[in-house]
TIZAVEX-142758 format. One line per 4 residues: for each residue x, y, z of N, C-alpha, C, O. Coordinates in steps of 0.05 Angstrom, whole numbers, padded with zeros to 5 digits. Atoms other than C-alpha are relative to their C-alpha. Layout:
// TIZAVEX-142758
X Y Z X Y Z X Y Z X Y Z | ...;
END
This chain:
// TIZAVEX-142758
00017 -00024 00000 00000 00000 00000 00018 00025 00000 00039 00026 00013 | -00018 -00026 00006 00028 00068 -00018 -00009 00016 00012 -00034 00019 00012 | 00001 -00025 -00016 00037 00130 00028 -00011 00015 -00009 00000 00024 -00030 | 00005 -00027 00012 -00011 00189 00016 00016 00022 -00001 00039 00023 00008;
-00015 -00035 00003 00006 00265 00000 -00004 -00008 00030 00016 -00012 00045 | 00007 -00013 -00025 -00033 00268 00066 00021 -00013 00026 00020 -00001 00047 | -00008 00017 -00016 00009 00222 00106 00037 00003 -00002 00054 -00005 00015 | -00025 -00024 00001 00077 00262 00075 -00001 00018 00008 00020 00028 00017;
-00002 -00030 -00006 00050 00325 00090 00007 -00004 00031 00027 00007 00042 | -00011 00003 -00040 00049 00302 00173 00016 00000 -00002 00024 00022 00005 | -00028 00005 00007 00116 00279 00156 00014 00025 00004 00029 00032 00021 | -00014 -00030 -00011 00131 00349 00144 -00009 00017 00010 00006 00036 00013;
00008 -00023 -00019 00093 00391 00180 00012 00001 00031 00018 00021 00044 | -00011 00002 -00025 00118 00352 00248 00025 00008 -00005 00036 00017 00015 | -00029 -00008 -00001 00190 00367 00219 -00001 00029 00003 00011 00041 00021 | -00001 -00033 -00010 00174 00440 00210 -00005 00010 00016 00006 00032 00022;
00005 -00016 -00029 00142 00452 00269 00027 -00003 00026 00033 00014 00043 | -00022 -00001 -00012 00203 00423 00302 00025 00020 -00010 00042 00020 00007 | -00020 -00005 00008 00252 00461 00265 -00009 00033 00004 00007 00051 00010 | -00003 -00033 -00010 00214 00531 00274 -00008 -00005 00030 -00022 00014 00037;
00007 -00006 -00029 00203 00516 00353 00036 00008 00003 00046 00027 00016 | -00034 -00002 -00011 00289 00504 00353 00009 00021 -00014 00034 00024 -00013 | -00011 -00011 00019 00294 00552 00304 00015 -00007 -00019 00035 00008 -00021 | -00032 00012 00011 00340 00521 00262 -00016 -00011 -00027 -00037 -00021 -00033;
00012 00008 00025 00341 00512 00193 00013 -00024 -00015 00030 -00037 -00003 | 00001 00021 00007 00344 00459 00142 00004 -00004 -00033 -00010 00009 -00048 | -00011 -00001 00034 00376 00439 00067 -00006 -00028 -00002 -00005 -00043 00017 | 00005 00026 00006 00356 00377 00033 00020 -00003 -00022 00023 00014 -00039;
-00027 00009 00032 00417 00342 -00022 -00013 -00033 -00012 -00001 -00054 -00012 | 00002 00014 00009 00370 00299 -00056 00011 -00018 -00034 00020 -00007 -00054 | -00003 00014 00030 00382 00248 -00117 -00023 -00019 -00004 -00041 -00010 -00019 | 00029 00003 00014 00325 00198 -00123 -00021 00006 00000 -00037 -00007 -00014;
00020 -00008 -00019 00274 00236 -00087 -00004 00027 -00020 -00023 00043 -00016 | 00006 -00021 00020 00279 00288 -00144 00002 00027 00012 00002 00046 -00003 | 00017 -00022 -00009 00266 00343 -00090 -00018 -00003 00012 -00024 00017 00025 | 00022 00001 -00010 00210 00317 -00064 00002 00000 00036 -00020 00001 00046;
00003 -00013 -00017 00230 00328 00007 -00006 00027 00007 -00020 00037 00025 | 00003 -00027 -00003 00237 00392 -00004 -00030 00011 -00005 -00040 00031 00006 | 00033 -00002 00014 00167 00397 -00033 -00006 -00003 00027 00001 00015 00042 | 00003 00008 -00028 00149 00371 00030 -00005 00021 00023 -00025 00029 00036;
-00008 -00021 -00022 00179 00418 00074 -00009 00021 -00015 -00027 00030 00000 | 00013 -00014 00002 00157 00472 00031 -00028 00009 -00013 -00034 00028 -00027 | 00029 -00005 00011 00087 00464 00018 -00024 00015 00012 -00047 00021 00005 | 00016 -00027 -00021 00064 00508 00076 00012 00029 -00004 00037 00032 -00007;
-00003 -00018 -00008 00063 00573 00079 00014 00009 00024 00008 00002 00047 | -00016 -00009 -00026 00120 00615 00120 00030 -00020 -00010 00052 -00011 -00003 | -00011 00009 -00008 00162 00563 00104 00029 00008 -00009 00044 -00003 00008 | -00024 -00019 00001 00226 00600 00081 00011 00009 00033 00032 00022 00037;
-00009 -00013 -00029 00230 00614 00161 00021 -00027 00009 00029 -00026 00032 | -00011 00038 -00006 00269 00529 00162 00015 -00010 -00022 00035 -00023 -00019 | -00009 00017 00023 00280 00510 00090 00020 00030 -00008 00014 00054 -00010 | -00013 -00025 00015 00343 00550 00061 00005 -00010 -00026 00008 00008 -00042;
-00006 00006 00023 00355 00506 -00001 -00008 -00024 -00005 -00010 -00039 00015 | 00013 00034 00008 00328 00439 -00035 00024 00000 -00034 00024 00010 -00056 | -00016 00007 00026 00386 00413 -00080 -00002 -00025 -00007 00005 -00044 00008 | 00001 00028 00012 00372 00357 -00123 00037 -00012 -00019 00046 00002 -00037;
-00027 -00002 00015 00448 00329 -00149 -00010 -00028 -00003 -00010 -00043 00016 | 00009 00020 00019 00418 00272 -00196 00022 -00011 -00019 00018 -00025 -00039 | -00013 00009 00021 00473 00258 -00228 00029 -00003 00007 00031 00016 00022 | -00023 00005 -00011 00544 00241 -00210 00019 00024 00000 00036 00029 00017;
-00009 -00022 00001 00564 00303 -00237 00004 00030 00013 00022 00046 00017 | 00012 -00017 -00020 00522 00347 -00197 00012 -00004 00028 00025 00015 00037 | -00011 00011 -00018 00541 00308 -00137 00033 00013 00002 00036 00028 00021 | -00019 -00007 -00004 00615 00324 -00145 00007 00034 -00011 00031 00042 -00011;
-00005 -00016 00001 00604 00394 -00167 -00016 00023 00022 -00005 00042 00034 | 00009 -00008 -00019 00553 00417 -00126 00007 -00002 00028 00019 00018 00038 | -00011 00016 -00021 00567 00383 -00066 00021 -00009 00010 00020 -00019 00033 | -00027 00007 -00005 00635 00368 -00065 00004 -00031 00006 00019 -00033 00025;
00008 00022 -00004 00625 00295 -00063 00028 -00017 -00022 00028 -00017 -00046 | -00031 00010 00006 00696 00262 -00081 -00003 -00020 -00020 -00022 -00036 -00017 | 00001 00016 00020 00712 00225 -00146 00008 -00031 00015 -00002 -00053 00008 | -00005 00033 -00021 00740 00166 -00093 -00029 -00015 00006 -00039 -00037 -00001;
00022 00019 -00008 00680 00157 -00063 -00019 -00016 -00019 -00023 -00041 -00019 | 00010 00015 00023 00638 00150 -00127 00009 -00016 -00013 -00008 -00031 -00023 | -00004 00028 00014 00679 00100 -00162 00005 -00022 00023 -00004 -00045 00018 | -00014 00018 -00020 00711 00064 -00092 -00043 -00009 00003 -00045 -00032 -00004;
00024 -00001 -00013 00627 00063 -00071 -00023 -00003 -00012 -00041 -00019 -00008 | 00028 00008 00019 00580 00079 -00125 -00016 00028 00018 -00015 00031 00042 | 00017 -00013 -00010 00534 00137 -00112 -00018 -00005 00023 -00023 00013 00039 | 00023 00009 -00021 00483 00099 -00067 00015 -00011 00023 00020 -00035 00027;
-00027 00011 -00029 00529 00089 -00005 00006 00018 00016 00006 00043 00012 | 00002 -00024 -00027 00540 00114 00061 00024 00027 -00011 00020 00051 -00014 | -00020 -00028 00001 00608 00151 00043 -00014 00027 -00023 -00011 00051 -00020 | 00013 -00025 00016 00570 00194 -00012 -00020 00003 00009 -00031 00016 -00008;
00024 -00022 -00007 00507 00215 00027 00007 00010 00023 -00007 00027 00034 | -00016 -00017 -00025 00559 00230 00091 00004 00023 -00021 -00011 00042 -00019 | -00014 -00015 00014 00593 00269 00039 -00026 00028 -00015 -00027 00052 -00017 | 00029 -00020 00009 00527 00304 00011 -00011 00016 00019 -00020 00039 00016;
00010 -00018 -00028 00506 00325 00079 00023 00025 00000 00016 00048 -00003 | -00021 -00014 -00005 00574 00357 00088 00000 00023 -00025 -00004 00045 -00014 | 00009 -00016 00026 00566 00397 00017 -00020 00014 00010 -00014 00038 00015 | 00022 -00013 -00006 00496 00415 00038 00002 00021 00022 -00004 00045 00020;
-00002 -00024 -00018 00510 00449 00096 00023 00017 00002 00026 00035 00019 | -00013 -00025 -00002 00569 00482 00074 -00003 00017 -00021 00010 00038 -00021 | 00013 -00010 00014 00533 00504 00014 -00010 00012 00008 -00003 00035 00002 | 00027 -00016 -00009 00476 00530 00049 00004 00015 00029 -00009 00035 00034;
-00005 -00015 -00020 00505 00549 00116 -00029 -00011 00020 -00033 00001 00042 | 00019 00014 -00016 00434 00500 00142 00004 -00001 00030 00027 -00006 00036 | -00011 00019 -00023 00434 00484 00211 00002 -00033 00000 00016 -00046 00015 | 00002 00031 00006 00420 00409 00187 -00007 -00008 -00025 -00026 00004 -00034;
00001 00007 00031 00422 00378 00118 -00010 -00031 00005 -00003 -00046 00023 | 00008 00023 00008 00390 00319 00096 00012 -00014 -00025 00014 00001 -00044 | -00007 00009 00020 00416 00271 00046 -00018 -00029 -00011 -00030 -00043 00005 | 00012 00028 00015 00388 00211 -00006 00007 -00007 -00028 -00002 00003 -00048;
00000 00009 00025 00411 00175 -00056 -00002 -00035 -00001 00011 -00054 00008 | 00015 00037 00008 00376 00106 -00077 -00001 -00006 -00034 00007 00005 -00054 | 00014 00025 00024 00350 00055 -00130 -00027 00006 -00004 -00042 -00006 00011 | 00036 00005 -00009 00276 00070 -00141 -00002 -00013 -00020 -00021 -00026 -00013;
00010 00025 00020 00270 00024 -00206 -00011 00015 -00021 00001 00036 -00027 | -00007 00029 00013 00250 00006 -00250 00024 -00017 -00003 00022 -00039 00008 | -00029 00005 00012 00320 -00011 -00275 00016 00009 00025 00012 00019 00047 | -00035 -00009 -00023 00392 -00001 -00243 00006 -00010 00029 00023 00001 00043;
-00008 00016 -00015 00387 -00053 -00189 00026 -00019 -00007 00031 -00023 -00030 | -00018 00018 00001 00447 -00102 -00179 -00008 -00023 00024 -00027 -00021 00040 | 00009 00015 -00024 00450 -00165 -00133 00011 00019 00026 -00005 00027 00043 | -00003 -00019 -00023 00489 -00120 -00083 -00021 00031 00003 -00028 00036 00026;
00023 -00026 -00007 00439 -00054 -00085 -00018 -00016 -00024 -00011 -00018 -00048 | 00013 00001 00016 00377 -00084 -00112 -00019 00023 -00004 -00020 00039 00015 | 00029 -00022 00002 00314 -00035 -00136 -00014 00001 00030 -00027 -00018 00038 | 00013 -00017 -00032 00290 00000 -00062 00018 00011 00002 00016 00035 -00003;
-00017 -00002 -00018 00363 -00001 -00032 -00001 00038 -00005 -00001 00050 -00027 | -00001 -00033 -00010 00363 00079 -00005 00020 00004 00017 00020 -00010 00037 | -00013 -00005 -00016 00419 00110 00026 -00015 00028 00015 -00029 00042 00000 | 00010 -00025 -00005 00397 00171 00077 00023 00003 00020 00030 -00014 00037;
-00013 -00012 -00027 00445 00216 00117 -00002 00024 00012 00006 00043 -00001 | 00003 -00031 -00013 00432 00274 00167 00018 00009 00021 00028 -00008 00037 | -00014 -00014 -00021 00468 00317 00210 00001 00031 00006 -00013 00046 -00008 | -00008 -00022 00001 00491 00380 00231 00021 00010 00000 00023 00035 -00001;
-00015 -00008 00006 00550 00380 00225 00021 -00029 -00018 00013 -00052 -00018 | -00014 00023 00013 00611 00337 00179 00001 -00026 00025 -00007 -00048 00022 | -00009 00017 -00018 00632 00303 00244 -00030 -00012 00017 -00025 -00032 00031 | 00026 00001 -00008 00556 00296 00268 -00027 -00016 -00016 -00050 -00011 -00011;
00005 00005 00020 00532 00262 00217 -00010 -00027 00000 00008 -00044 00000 | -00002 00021 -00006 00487 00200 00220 -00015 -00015 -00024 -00038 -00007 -00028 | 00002 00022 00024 00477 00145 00159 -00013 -00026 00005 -00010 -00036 00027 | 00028 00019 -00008 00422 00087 00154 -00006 -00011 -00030 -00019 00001 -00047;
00018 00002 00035 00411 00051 00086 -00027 -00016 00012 -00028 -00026 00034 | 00027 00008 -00005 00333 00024 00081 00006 -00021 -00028 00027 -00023 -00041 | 00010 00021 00020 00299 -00033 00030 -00024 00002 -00001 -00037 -00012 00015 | 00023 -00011 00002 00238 -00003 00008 -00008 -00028 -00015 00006 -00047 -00017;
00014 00026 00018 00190 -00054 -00034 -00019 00029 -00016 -00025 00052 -00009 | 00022 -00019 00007 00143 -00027 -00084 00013 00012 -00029 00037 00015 -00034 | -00006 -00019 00019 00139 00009 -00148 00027 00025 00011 00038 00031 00032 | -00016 -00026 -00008 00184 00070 -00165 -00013 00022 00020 -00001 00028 00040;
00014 -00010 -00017 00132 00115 -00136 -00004 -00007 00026 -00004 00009 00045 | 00005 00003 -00034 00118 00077 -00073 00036 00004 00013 00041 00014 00035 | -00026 -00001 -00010 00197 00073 -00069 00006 00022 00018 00010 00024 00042 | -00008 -00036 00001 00209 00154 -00078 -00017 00001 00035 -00005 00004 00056;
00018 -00004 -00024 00148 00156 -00021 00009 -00001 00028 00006 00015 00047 | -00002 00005 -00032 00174 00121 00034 00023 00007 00011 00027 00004 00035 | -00022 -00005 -00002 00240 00145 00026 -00008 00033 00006 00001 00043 00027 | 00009 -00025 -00015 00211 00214 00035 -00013 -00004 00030 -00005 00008 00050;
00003 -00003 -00037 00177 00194 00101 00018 -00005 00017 00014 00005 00040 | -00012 00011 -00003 00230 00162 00117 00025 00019 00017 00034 00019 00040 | -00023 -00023 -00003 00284 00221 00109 -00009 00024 00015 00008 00039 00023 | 00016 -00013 -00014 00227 00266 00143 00000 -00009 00032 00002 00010 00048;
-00004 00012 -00018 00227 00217 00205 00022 -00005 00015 00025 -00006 00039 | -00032 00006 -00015 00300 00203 00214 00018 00034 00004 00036 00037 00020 | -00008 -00024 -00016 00313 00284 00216 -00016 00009 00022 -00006 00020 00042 | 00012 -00009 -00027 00256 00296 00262 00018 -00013 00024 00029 00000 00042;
-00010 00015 -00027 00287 00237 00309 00034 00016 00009 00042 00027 00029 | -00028 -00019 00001 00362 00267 00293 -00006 00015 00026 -00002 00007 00049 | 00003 -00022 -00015 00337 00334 00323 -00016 -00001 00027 -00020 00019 00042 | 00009 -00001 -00035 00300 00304 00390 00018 -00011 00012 00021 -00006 00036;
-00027 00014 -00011 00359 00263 00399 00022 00026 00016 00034 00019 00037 | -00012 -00017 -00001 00395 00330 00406 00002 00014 00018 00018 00033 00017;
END
């Protein structure tokens, strides 16, 4: 069964409301998620007062220009791997100057599974700072769409928890 809008939007509304009670703001460095956190986070009104940037780096290229995301890691690793969405976080927030960045880069399918990352495998990493920085791959099931989905609640849930942890 696939996640509603409505059942993303909680997703982010509990993040935003956490992030304007601490004040503190928030960059997303998506790749399969297109952005769609960021959508997320800004689909309310106000919300420029949390969100300072939604970078999608889709492409390996982006990734190491945007982001600063090391030619090592991508060949030693492969885009979908902890050391490149540590490394994305770290970009993001020195890009954006965030108080916390979010990172994701996955498989959503159809295609470009292997036996080691098959179609779901998602990397997500958040922090606030390089050295602060905490990494989690998931195994979604499901179409590309249900993939993208839960990987947005997903990356919505593991920064809320991040920031009560804190």
């Amino acid at each position: 069964m696939s996640l509603t809008d409505a059942q993303l939007s909680e997703g982010g509304d509990r993040l935003a409301d956490l992030l304007i009670k601490r004040k503190q703001t928030i960059a997303t460095a998506e790749s399969c998620t297109g952005g769609w956190v960021a959508k997320v986070l800004t689909d309310r009104a106000g919300s420029s007062a949390y969100t300072l940037a939604g970078l999608v780096t889709y492409s390996n290229e982006a990734k190491r220009g945007v982001l600063g995301v090391t030619e090592t890691s991508l060949v030693n690793h492969g885009a979908v791997s902890e050391p490149v969405v540590r490394e994305m976080v770290a970009g993001a927030l020195a890009t954006t100057g965030a108080g916390v960045a979010v990172s994701i880069s996955g498989i959503a399918g159809p295609d470009g599974g292997t036996d080691d990352k098959p179609v779901g495998t998602v990397w997500f990493a958040w922090g606030n700072s390089p050295e602060d920085t905490e990494a989690v791959v998931q195994h979604f099931a499901g179409d590309r769409d249900e993939v993208r989905r839960q990987a947005v609640l997903f990356a919505l849930q593991g920064v809320e928890a991040y920031l009560i942890n804190r």
